[in-house]
Jmol script that loads the backbone (N, CA, C; Angstrom):
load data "model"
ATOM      1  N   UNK A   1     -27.917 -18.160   6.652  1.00  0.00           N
ATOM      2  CA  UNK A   1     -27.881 -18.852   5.387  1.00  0.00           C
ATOM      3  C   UNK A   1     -28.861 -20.017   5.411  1.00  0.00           C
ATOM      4  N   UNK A   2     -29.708 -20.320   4.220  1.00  0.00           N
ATOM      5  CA  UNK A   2     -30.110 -21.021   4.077  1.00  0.00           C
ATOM      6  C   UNK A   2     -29.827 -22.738   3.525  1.00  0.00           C
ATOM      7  N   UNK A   3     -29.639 -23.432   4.688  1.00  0.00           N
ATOM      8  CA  UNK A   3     -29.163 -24.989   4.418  1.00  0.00           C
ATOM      9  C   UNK A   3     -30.060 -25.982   3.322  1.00  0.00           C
ATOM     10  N   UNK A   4     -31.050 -25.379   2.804  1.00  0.00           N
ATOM     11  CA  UNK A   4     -32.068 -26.113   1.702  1.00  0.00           C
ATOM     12  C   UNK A   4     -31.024 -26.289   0.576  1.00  0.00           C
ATOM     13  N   UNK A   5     -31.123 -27.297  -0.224  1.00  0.00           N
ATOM     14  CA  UNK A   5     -30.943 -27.968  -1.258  1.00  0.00           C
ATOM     15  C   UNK A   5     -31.782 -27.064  -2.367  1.00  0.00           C
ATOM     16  N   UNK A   6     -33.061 -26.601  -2.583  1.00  0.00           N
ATOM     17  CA  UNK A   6     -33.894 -26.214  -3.159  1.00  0.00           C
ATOM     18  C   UNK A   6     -33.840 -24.910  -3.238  1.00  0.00           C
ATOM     19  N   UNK A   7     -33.334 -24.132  -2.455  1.00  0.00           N
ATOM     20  CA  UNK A   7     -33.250 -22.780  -2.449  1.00  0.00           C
ATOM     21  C   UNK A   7     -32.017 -22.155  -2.264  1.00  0.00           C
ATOM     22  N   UNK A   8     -31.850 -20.551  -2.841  1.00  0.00           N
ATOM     23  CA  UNK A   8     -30.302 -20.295  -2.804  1.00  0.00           C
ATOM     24  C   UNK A   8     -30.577 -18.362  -2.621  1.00  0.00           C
ATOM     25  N   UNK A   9     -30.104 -18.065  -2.098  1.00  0.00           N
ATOM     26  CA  UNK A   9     -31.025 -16.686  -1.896  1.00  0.00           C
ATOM     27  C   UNK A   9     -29.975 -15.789  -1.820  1.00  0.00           C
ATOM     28  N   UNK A  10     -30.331 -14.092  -2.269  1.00  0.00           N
ATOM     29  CA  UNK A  10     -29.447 -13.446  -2.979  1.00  0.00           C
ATOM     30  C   UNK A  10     -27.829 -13.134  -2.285  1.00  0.00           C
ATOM     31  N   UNK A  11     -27.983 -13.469  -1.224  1.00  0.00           N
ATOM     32  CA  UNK A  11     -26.611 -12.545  -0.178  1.00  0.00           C
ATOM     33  C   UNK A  11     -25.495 -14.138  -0.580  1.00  0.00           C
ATOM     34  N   UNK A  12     -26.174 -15.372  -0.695  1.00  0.00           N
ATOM     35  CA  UNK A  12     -25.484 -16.987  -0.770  1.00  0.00           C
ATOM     36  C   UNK A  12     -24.635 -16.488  -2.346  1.00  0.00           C
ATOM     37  N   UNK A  13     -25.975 -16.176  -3.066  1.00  0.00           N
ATOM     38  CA  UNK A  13     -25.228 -15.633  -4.230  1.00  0.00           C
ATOM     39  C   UNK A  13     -24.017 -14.777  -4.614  1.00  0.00           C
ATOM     40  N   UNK A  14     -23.965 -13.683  -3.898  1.00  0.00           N
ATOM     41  CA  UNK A  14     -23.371 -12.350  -4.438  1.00  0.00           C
ATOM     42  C   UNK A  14     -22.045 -12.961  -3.292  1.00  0.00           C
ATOM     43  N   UNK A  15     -22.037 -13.764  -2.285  1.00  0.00           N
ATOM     44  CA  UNK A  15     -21.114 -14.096  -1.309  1.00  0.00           C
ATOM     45  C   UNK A  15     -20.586 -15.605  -1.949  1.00  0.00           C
ATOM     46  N   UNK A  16     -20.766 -16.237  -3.015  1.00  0.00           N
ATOM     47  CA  UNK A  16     -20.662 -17.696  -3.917  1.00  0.00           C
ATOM     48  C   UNK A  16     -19.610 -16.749  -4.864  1.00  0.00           C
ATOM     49  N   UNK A  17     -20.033 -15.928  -5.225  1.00  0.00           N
ATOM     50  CA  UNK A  17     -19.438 -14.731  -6.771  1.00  0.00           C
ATOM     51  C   UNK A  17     -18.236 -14.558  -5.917  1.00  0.00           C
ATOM     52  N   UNK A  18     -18.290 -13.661  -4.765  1.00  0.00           N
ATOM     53  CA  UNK A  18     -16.781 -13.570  -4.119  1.00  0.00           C
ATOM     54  C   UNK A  18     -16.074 -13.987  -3.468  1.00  0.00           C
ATOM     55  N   UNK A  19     -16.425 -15.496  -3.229  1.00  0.00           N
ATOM     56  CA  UNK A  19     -15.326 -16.533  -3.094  1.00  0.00           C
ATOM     57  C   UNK A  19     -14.937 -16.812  -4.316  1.00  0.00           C
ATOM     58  N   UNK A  20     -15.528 -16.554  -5.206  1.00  0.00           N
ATOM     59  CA  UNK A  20     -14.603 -17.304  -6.356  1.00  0.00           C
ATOM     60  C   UNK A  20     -13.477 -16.219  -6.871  1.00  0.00           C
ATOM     61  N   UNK A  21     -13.837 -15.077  -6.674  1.00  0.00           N
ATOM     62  CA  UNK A  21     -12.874 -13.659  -6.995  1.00  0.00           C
ATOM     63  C   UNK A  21     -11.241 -14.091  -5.844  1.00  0.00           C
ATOM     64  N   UNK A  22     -11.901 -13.920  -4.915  1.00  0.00           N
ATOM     65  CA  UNK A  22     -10.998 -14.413  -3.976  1.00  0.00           C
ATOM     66  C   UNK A  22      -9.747 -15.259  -3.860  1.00  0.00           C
ATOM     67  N   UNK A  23     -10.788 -16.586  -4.130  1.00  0.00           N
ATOM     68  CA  UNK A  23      -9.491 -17.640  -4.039  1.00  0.00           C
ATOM     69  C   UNK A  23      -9.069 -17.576  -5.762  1.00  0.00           C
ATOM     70  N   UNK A  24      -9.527 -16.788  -6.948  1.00  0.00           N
ATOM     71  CA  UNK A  24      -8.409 -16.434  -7.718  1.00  0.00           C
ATOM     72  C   UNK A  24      -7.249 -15.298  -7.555  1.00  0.00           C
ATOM     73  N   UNK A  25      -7.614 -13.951  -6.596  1.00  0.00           N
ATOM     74  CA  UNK A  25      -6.521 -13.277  -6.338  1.00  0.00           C
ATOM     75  C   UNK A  25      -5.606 -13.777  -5.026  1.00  0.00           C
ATOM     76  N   UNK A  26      -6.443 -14.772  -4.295  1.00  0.00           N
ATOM     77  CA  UNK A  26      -5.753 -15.328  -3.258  1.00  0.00           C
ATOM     78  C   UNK A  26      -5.813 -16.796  -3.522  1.00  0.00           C
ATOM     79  N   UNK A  27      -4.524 -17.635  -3.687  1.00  0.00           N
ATOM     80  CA  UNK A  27      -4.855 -18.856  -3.838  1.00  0.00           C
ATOM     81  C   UNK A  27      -4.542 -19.828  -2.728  1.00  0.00           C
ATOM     82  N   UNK A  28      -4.161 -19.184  -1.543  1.00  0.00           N
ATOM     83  CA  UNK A  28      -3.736 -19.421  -0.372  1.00  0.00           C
ATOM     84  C   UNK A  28      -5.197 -19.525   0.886  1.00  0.00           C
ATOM     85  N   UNK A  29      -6.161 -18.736   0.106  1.00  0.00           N
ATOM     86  CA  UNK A  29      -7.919 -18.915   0.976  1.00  0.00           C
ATOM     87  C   UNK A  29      -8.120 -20.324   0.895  1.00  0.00           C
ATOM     88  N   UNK A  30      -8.519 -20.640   1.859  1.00  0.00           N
ATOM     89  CA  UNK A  30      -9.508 -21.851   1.875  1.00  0.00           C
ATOM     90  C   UNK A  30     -10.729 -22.753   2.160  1.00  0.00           C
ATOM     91  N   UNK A  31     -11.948 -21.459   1.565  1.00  0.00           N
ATOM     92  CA  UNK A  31     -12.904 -21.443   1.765  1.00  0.00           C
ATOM     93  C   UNK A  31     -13.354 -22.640   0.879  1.00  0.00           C
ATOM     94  N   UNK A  32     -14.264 -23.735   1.574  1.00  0.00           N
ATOM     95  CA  UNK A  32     -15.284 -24.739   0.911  1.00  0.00           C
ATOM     96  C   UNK A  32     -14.071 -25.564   0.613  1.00  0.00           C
ATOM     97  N   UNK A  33     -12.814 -26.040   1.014  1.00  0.00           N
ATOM     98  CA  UNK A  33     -12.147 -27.244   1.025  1.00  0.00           C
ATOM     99  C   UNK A  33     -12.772 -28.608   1.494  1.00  0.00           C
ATOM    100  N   UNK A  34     -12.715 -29.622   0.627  1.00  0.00           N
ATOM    101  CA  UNK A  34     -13.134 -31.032   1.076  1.00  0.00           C
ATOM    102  C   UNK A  34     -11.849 -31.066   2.014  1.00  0.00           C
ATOM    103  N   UNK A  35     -11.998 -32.164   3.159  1.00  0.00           N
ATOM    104  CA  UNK A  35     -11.451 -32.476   3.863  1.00  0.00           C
ATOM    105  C   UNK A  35      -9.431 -32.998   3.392  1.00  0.00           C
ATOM    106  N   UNK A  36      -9.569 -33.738   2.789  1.00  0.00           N
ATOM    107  CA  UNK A  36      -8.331 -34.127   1.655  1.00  0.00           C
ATOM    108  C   UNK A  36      -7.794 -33.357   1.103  1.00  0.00           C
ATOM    109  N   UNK A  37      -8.301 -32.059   0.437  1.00  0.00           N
ATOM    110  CA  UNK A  37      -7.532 -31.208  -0.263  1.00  0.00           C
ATOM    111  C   UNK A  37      -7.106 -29.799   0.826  1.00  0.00           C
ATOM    112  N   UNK A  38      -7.770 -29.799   1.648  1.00  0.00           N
ATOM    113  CA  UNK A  38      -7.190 -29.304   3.073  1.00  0.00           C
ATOM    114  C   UNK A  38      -6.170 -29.480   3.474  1.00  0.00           C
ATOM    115  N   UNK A  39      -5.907 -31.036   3.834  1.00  0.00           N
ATOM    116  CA  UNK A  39      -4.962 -31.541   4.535  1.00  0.00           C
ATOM    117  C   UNK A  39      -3.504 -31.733   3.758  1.00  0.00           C
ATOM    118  N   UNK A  40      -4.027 -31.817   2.257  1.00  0.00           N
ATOM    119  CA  UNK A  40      -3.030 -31.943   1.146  1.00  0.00           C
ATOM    120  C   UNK A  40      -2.617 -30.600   0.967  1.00  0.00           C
ATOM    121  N   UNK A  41      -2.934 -29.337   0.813  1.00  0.00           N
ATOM    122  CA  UNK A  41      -2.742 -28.260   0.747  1.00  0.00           C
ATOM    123  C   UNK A  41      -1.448 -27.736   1.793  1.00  0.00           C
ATOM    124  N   UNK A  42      -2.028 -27.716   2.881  1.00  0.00           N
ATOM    125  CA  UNK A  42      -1.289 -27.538   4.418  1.00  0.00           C
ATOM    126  C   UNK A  42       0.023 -28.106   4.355  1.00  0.00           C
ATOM    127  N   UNK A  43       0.035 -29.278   4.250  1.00  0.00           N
ATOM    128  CA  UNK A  43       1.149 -30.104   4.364  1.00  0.00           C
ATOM    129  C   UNK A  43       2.035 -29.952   3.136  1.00  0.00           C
ATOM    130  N   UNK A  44       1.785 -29.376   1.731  1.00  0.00           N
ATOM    131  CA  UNK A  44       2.768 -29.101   1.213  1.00  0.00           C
ATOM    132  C   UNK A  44       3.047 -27.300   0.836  1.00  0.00           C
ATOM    133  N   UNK A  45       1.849 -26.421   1.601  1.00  0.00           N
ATOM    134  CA  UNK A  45       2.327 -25.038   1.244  1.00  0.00           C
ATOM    135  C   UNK A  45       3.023 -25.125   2.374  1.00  0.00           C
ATOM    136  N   UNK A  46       2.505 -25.592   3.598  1.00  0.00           N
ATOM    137  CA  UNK A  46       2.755 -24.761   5.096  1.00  0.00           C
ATOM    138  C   UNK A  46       3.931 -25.258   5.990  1.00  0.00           C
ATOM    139  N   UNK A  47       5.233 -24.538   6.117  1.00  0.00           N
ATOM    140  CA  UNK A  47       6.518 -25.715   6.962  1.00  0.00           C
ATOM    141  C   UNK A  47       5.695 -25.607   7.968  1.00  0.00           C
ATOM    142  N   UNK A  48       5.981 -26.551   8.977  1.00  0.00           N
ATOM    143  CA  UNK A  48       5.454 -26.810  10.580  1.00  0.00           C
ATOM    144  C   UNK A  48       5.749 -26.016  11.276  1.00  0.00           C
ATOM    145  N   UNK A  49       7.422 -25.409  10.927  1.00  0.00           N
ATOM    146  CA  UNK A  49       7.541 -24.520  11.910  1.00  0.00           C
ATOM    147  C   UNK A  49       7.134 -22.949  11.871  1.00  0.00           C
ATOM    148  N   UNK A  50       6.206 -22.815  10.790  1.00  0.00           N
ATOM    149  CA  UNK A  50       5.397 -21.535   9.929  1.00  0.00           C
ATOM    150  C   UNK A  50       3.733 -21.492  10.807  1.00  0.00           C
ATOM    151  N   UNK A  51       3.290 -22.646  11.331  1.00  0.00           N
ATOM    152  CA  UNK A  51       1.953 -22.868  12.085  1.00  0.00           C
ATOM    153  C   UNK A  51       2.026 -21.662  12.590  1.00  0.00           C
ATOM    154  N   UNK A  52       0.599 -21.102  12.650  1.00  0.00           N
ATOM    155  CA  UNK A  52       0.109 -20.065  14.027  1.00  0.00           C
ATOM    156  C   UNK A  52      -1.555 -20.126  13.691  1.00  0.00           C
ATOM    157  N   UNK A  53      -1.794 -19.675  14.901  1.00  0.00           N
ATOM    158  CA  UNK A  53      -3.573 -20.147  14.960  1.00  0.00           C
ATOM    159  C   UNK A  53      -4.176 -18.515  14.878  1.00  0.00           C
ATOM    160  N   UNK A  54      -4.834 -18.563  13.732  1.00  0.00           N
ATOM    161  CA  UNK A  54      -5.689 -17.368  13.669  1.00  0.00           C
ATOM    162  C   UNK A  54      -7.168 -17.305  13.777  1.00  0.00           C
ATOM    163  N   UNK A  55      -7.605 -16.569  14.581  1.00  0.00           N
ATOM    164  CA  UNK A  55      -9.096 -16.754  14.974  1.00  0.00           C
ATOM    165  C   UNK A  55      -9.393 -15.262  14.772  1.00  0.00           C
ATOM    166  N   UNK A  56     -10.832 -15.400  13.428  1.00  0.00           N
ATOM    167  CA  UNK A  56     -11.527 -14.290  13.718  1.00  0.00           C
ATOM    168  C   UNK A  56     -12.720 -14.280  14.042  1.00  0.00           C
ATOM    169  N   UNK A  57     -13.367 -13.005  14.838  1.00  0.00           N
ATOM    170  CA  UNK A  57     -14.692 -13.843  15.278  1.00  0.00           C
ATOM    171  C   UNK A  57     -15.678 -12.147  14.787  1.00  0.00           C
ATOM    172  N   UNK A  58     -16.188 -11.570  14.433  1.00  0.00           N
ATOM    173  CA  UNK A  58     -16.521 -10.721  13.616  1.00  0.00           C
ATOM    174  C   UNK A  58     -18.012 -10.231  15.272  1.00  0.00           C
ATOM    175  N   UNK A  59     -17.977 -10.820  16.021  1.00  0.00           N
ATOM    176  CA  UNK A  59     -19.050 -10.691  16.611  1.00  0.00           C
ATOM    177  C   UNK A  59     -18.361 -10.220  18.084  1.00  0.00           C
ATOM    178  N   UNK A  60     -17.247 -10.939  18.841  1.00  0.00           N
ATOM    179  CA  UNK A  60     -15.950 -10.471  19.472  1.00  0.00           C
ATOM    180  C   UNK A  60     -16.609 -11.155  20.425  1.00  0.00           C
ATOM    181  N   UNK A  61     -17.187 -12.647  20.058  1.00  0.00           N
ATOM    182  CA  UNK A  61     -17.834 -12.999  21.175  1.00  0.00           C
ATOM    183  C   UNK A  61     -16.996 -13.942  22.149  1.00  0.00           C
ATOM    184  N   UNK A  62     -15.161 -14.139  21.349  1.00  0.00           N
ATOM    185  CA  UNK A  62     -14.327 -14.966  22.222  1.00  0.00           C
ATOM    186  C   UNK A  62     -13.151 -13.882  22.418  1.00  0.00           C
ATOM    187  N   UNK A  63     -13.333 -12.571  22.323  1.00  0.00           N
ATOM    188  CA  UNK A  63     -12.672 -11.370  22.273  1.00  0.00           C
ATOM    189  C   UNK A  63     -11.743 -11.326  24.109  1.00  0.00           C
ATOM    190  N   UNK A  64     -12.302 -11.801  24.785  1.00  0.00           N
ATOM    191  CA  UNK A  64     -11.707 -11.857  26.155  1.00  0.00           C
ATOM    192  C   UNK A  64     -10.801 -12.949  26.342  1.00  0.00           C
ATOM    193  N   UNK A  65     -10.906 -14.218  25.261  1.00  0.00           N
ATOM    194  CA  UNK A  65     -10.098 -15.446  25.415  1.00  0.00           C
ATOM    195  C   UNK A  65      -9.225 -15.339  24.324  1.00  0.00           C
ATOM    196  N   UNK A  66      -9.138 -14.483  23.652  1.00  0.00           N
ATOM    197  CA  UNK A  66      -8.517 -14.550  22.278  1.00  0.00           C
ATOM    198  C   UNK A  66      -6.852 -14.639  22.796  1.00  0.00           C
ATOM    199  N   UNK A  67      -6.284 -14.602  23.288  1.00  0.00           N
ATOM    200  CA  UNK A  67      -4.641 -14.267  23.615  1.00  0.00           C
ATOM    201  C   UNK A  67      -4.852 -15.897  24.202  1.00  0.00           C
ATOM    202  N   UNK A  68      -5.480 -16.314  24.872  1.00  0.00           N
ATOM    203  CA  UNK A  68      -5.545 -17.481  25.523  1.00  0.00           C
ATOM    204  C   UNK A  68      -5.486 -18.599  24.752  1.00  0.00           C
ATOM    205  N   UNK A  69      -6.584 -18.570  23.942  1.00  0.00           N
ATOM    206  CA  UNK A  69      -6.828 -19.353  22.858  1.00  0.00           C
ATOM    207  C   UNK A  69      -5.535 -19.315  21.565  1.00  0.00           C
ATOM    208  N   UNK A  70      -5.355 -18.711  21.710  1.00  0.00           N
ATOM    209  CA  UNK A  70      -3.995 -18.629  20.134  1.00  0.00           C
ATOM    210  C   UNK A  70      -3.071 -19.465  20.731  1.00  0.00           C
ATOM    211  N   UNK A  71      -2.569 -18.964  22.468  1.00  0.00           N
ATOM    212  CA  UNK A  71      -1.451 -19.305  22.815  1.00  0.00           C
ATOM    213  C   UNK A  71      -1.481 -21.160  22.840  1.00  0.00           C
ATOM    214  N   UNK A  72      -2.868 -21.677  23.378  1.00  0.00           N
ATOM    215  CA  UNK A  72      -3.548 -22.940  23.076  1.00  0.00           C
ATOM    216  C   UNK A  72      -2.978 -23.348  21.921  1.00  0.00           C
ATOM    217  N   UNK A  73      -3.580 -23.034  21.201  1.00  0.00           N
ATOM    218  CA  UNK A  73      -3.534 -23.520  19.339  1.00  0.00           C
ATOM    219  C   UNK A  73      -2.583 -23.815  18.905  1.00  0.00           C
ATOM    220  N   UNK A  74      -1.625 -22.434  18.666  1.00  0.00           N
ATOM    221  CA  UNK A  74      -0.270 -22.104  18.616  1.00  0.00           C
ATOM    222  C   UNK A  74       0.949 -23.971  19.166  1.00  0.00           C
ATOM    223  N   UNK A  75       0.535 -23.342  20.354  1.00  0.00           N
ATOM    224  CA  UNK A  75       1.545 -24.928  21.205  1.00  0.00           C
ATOM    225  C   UNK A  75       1.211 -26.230  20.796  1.00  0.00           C
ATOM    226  N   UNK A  76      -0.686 -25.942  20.553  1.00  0.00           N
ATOM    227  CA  UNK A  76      -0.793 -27.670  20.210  1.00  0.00           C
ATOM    228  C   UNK A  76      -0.373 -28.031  18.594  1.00  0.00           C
ATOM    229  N   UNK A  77      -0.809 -26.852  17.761  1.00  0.00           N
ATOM    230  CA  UNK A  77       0.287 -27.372  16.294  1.00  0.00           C
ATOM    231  C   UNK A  77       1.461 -27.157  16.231  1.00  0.00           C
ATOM    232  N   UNK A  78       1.803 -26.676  17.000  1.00  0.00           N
ATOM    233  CA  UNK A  78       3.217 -26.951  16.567  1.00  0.00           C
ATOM    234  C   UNK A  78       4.037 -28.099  17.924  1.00  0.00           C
ATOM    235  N   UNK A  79       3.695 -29.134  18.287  1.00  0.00           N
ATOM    236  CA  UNK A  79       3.863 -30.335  19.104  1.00  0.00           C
ATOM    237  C   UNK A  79       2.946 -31.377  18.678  1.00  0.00           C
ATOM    238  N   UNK A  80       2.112 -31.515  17.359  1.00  0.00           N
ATOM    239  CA  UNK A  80       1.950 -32.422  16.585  1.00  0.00           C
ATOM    240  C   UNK A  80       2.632 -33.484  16.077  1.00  0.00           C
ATOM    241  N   UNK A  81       2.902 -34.293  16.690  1.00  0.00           N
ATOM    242  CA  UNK A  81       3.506 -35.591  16.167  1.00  0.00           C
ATOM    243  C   UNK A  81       3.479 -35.899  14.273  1.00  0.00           C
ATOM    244  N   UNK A  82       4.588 -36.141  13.895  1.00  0.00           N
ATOM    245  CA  UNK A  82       3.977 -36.968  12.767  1.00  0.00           C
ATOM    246  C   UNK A  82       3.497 -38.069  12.467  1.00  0.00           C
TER     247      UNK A  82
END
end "model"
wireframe off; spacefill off
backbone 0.3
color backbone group
């Protein structure tokens, strides 16, 4: 993808069109969240004790750590202090 300000090129496009399809049949996606409406989101869809860490990696380049890594994730949100 191209990070220019000035330019926007066709795949940014046709992939801009179906996030927006998306997070109207899914309103639970949370693609392009500001930081605040993230954190505001989470905290009133998600109970604490509902946390689990999902990692996809489309390339399978953490495919050998993946059980490792969840079990990581997994323990550290849900032993989050308030």
């Amino acid at each position: 993808m191209c990070p220019s300000k000035t330019s926007f090129g066709i795949i940014q496009a046709i992939m801009s069109l179906f996030y927006e399809i998306l997070k109207e049949a899914f309103p639970q996606f949370i693609h392009s969240y500001k930081k605040r409406d993230l954190i505001r989101k989470i905290t009133k869809e998600i109970r604490r004790s509902d946390w689990k860490s999902l990692s996809i990696d489309g390339s399978a380049w953490d495919s050998s750590q993946f059980g490792d890594l969840q079990w990581v994730d997994t323990y550290f949100l849900n032993n989050i202090k308030d």
